[in-house]
C-alpha positions as CSV (number, residue, x, y, z in Angstrom):
1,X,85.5,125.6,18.6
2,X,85.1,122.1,20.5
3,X,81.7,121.8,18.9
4,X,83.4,121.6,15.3
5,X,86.3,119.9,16.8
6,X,84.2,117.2,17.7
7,X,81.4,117.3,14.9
8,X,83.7,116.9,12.2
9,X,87.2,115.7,13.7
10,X,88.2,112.0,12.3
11,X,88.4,109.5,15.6
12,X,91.8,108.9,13.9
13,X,93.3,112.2,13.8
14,X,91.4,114.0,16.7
15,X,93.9,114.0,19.0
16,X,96.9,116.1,16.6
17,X,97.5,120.0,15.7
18,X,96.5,119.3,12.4
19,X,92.8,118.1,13.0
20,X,92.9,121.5,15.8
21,X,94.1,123.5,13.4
22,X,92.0,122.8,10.3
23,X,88.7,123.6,13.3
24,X,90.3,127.4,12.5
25,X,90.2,127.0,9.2
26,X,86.4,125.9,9.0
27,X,85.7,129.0,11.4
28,X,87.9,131.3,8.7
29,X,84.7,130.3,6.7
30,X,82.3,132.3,8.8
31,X,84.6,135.4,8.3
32,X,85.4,135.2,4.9
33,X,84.3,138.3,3.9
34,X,86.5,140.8,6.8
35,X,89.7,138.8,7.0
36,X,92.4,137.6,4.1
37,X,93.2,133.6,4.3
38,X,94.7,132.7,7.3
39,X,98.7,132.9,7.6
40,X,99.5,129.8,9.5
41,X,103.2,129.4,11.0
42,X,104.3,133.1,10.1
43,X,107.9,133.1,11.0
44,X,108.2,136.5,13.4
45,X,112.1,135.9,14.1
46,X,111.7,134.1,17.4
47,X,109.4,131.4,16.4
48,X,106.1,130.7,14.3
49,X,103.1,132.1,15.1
50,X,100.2,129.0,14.5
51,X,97.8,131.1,12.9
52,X,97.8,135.3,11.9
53,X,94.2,136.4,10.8
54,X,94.4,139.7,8.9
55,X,91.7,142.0,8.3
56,X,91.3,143.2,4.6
57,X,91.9,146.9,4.1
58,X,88.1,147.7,4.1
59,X,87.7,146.3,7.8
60,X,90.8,147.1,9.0
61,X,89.3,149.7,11.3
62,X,86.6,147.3,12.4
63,X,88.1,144.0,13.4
64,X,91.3,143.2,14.8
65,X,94.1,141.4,13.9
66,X,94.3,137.8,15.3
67,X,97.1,136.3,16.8
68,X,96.9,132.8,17.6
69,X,98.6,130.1,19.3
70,X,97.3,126.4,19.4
71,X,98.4,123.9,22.6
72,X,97.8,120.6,23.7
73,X,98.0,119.6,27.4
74,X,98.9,122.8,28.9
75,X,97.5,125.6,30.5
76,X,95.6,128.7,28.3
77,X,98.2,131.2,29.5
78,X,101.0,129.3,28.3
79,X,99.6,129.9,24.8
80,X,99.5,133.9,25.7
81,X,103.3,133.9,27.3
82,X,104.6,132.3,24.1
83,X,103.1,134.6,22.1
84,X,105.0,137.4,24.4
85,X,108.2,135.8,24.9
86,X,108.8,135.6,21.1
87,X,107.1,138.3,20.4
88,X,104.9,137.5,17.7
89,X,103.2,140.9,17.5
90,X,106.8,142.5,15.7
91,X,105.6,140.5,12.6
92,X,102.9,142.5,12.1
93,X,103.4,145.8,13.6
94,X,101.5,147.9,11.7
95,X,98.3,145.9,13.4
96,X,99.3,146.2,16.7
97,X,96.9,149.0,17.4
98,X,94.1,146.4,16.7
99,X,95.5,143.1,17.6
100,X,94.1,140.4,19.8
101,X,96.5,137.5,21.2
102,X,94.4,134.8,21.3
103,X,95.5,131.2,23.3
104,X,93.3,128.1,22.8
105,X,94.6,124.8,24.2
106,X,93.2,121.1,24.2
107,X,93.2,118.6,26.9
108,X,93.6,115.1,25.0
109,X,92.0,113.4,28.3
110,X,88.9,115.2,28.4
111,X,88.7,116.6,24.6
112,X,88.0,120.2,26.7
113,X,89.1,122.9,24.8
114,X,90.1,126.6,26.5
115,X,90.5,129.9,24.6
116,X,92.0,133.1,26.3
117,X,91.9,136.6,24.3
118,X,93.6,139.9,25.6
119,X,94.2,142.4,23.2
120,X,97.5,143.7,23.1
């Protein structure tokens, strides 16, 4: 993820959630043919989950559902507790038996990105 952050990023926009997030949509790319376009800011009730990767029908028993929350400036678990406290996985419940909660935060001082997964 920080390697296509930083290859192909604009210096002008780098530092936003928009240049972060469209570094998920370039990876969506690589999994094309396993996962339906990427849902960003599902509303689930208690806020907006960033991105929702869902696996087409075909896959479904072979990759997970994805459940991701994007940071800046804080801590990877942050991501994770945000993702429990407004418990994003109700919006998708009939993945949560193959769900992974991922949390990936950047640090605008030292560009270093951090990704946590736990499956749910």
């Amino acid at each position: 993820m920080e390697k296509i952050h930083n290859t192909y990023a604009s210096n002008i926009a780098y530092h936003n959630e928009n240049s972060l997030s469209s570094v998920l949509t370039i990876a969506y790319l690589s999994t094309l043919k396993y996962y339906f376009k990427p849902i960003r800011e599902l509303p689930t009730g208690r806020g907006f989950a960033d991105f929702v990767y869902i696996p087409k029908p075909e896959y479904k028993d072979y990759y997970p559902a994805l459940l991701v929350e994007l940071k800046w400036n804080h801590n990877v678990q942050s991501a994770l507790d945000q993702i429990k406290e407004k418990v994003y996985p109700q919006s998708i419940q009939e993945y949560t038996d193959n769900l992974l909660l991922v949390g990936i935060t950047y640090d605008s001082k030292t560009k270093e990105h951090r990704c946590k997964i736990e499956k749910f």
